[in-house]
Structure formats: structure tokens, C-alpha cells
N, C-alpha and C positions, 0 to 999 in steps of 0.2 A: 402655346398655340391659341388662335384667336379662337372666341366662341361666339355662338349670338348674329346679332345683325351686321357686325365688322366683318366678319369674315364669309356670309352671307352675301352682304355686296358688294365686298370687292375693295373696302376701304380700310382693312386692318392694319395695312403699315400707319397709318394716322390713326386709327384706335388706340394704338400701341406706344405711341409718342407720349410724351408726359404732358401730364393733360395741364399743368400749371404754366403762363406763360413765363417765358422769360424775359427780366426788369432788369435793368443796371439801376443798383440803389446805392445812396451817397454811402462812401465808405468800403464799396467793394473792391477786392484786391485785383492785381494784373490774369490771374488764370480766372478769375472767371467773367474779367472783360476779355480775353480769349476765347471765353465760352459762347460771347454771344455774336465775338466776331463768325466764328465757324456757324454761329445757328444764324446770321445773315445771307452770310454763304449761302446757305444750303435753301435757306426760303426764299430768296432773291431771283437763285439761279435756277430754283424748280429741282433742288438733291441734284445738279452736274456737278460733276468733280472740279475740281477748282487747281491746278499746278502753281507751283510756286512763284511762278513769271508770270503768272495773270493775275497775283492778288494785287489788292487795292493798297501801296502800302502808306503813299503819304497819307488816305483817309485812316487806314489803321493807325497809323500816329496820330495824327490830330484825336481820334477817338479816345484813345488809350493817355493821352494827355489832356484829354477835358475838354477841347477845345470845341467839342463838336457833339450833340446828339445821339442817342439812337437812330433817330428819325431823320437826321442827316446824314449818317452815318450809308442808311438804306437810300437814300436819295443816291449818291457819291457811286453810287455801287450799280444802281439803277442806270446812271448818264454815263455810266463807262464805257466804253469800247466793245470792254467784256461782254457787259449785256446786250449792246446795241447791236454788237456780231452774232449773237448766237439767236437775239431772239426779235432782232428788228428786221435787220440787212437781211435776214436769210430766210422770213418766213412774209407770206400775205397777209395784208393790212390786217384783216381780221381775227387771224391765229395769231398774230401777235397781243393784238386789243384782249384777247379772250384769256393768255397769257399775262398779260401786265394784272387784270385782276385777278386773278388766284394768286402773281409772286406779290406785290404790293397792297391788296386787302384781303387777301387770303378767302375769298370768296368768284361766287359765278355774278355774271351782270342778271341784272332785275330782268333787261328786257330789251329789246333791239335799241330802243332811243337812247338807253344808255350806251350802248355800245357806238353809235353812229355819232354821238356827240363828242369822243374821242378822234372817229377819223376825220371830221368836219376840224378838230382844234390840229391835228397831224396835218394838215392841208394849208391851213390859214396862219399856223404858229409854229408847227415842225415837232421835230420828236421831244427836245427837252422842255419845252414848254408841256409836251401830254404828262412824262414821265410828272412833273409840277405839280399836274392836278389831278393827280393820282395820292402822290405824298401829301397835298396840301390840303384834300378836301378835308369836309367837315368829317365825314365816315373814317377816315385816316385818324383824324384825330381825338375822334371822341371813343376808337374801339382800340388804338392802342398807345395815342399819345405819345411823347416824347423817349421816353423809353425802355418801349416793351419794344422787342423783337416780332413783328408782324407775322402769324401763324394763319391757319385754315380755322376757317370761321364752317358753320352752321353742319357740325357732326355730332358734336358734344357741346360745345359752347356756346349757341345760341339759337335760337330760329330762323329759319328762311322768310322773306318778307310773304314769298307768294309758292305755289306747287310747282309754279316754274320753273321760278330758281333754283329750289330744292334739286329738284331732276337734272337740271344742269351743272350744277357742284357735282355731283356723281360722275357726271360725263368726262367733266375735265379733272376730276381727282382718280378715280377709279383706273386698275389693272395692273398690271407685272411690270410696269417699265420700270426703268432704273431714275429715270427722271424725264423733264420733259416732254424731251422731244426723244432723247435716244432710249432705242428697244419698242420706242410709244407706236400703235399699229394708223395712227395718222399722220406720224410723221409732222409735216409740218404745214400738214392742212387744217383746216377750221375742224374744229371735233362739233360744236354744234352746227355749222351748215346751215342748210335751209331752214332750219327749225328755228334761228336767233331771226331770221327776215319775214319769218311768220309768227314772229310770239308764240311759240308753239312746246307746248313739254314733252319732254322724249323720256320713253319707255326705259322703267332703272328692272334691268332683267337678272334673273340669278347668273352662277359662273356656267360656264361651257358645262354641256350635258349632251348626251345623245338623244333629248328629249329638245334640248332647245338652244337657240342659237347666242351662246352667251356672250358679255361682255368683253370677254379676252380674245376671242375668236370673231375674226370678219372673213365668210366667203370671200374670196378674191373674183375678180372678173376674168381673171387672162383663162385661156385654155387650158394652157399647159401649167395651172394647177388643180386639175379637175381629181377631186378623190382617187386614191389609189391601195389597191387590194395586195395587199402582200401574204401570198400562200393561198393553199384552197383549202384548208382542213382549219377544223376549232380549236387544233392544238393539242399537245398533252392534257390539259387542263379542262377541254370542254368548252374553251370562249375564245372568240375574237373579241381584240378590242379600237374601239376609236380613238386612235392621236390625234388631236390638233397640233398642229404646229406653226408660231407665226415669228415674223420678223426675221427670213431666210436674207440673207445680206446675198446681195448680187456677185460679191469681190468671191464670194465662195463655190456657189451653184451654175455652174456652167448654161445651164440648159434654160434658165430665164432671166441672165445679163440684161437685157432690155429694161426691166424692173430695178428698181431701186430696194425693194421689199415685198416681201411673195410669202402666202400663207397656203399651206396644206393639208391634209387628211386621209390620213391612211389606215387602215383598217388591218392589224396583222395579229399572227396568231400568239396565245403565250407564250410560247417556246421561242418566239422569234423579237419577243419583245426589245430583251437585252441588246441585241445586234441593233435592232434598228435606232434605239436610245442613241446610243455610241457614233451611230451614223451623223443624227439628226444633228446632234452636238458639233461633230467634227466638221458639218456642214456650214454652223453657226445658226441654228435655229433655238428657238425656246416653244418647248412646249408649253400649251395653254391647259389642253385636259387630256385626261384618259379615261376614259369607261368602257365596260364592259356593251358589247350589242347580244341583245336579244336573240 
């Protein structure tokens, strides 16, 4: 169990990762260039699952036979299909942009002009010319060169250039998703928003509380997820308590189809906790927090 400031804000599955990066050094065997084919995978594609029909396998051959980099290797992976479906064709310019630095330098942008000088080269030179100069710059290769496997920068491993930044790595690393985009409560909208067109740093707040509105947990705007009180009594126990719940999938929840993803809060007694757990589940929700109310 994380302790400390990981679990504090919302970044202990990256606390918890091995903090050494991973190197293909001359001399290593096939399982653990396996090793770093799977740790591309997973840093590439932001942890999405990868099936057997969508791996890269000519670049996994040429890898796995020398003929080609780490850093090629990430390239290869980067220009595929695979990535260009999941995380080009199917999100706005921006959450993509915001996306390509956390999987290819494992960090947040400094500051809008970085970010804008991206969709300026997406415009004038198209996508694999961006994906280029992403792998090719200098930051690319002077933090993990030819063959280390591209990791999250500035938690442990180094400093954020400015308070910006910093607050912005949080934004796009932080919460319960599985990866991503899926389970993520932005989906596949821009996570910094108006704040990257203002140079603006955003508030790194603790996890959901009944004191305050945390990271895992976004009020929804629709009505018909307005707070819901389940029972009038405090229970065997003496307490109600507050669920959040986010990431209700539409294919499951009748009553707000319209939505793509719907967050809730319900307020119910001990004794009825269990039922409603079992509900939320079956509904395809993930709970964020539980607390006890006053």
C-alpha cells in the first residue's frame, strides 16, 4: 500500500513502478528484449491493452533482430495504425497533442507554444512528420536516447522546468483509469483545457472527500445526475455515507443513454451499503470515494 505523497496525489501506480529505467544493453537475451517490447506497449499506448492482432510484429522482428533501436522501435509503434486509431482519428487536436507528450516523453508541455507548435506542424506536415518530432527532438534524446524505454518523467526522476508544468503532469497522470482514455472521466477531451490557452497552473487537489471536491470525482452537469439520498435513517451503524461514483457507461444505465459517461453521488445508510456496492458494479460504475457525512 502506497504511503506519503503517491498516494496522497493520486500517482501511486507510477510511485510503484520500478523506479530504474528500462535499457536494452548489448548482450541481452530474447525474454528480456520481450521485456521491453511489453514496457513499449504499455508506455506508448498510455497501459491499453494491446491483443494479439494489433501487435507491431514486423517492428517486433526487426527489434528483436538488431536491426532497429529502441527508439525506433517506439517510433514504429507510434506511426501505426494502432496508435493513430486510438489516439489521433478519434480524439481533438489538442488531447491528442497533450497525449503524444506524456506516451513519447513521458512528461506535460512547458506551455501553450509548445503545444501550438505541434498543431501548426500537424497542419503544414500531417501526423508522422509530428509523431518525428516528438521522437527526434533534442529532449527525446538526450533523456532517454537510443535505448531506454521512454518512462514518466518529473515524479521521482527529475524536476519540472516551471509550477506549470509540474501541476500539469498531475492532471494528465493522476486517477483510477485503466489507461488513457478508458475508465479516464475526460474521456477524450483535453484534460488541461482553457488553462494550456492561458498559461495557467491548475490546482493539484487531494483525493475525493466530503470536504472537497477531488481529483477522481467531477460534478456532472446533466440533471438527472443531481445527488441521490438512498434511506432516511443513519443506519445501524449511526452514519450515512457519500459514494461517488464515475464512469457509468451509457450501454448499461437506461435513464441517461444520451451521455456517453455520467458521474453520481449518493448518499446511503450502512446497512445498505452492500446492495448498493453490488448495484453500482452491475451498472458498470467505479467508485471514486466513500466517506462517512457528518
Amino acid at each position: 500500500m502506497p504511503f506519503g505523497p503517491a498516494s496522497l496525489l493520486g500517482v501511486e501506480r507510477f510511485s510503484e513502478e520500478s523506479e530504474a529505467p528500462l535499457e536494452l544493453i548489448p548482450g541481452d537475451d530474447d525474454a528480456k528484449k520481450e521485456q521491453i517490447i511489453r514496457a513499449v506497449y504499455k508506455q506508448v499506448l498510455g497501459n491499453a491493452y494491446v491483443m494479439d492482432s494489433e501487435r507491431q510484429l514486423v517492428a517486433e522482428s526487426q527489434f528483436k533482430l538488431g536491426e532497429i533501436s529502441v527508439r525506433e522501435f517506439v517510433r514504429m509503434v507510434a506511426k501505426s495504425e494502432l496508435y493513430r486509431g486510438r489516439f489521433f482519428d478519434a480524439c481533438p487536436r489538442y488531447r491528442y497533442i497533450e497525449l503524444a507528450f506524456r506516451h513519447l516523453l513521458g512528461r506535460a508541455p512547458v506551455d501553450f507554444n509548445e503545444m501550438r507548435a505541434h498543431a501548426e506542424r500537424l497542419d503544414s506536415h500531417g501526423y508522422e512528420a509530428d509523431i518525428d518530432s516528438f521522437v527526434d527532438s533534442d529532449d527525446y534524446q538526450n533523456t532517454f536516447g537510443e535505448w531506454t524505454v521512454p518512462y514518466q518523467r518529473g515524479w521521482k526522476t527529475e524536476s519540472c522546468t516551471t509550477m506549470q508544468e509540474f501541476t500539469w503532469s498531475f492532471q494528465l497522470l493522476r486517477g483510477n483509469s485503466s489507461s488513457s482514455l478508458k475508465g479516464d472521466l475526460s474521456g477524450i477531451t483535453s484534460k488541461l483545457g482553457g488553462n494550456a490557452y492561458q498559461n495557467r497552473p491548475m490546482a493539484v487537489v487531494p483525493p475525493s472527500s466530503n470536504d472537497t471536491q477531488g481529483w477522481s470525482f467531477r460534478p456532472s452537469k446533466n440533471l438527472e445526475d443531481a445527488p441521490t439520498r438512498l434511506g432516511a435513517g443513519a443506519g445501524d451503524q449511526g452514519k450515512t455515507y457519500r459514494v461517488e461514483v464515475t464512469a457509468y457507461s451509457a450501454n448499461n444505465v437506461r435513464r441517461i443513454s444520451r451521455y456517453t459517461r455520467s458521474n453520481r453521488v449518493y448518499y446511503v445508510p450502512f446497512d445498505k451499503l452492500s446492495e448498493q456496492f453490488k448495484r453500482i458494479h452491475a451498472e458498470g460504475g467505479k467508485i471514486a470515494s466513500i466517506t462517512p457525512v457528518s
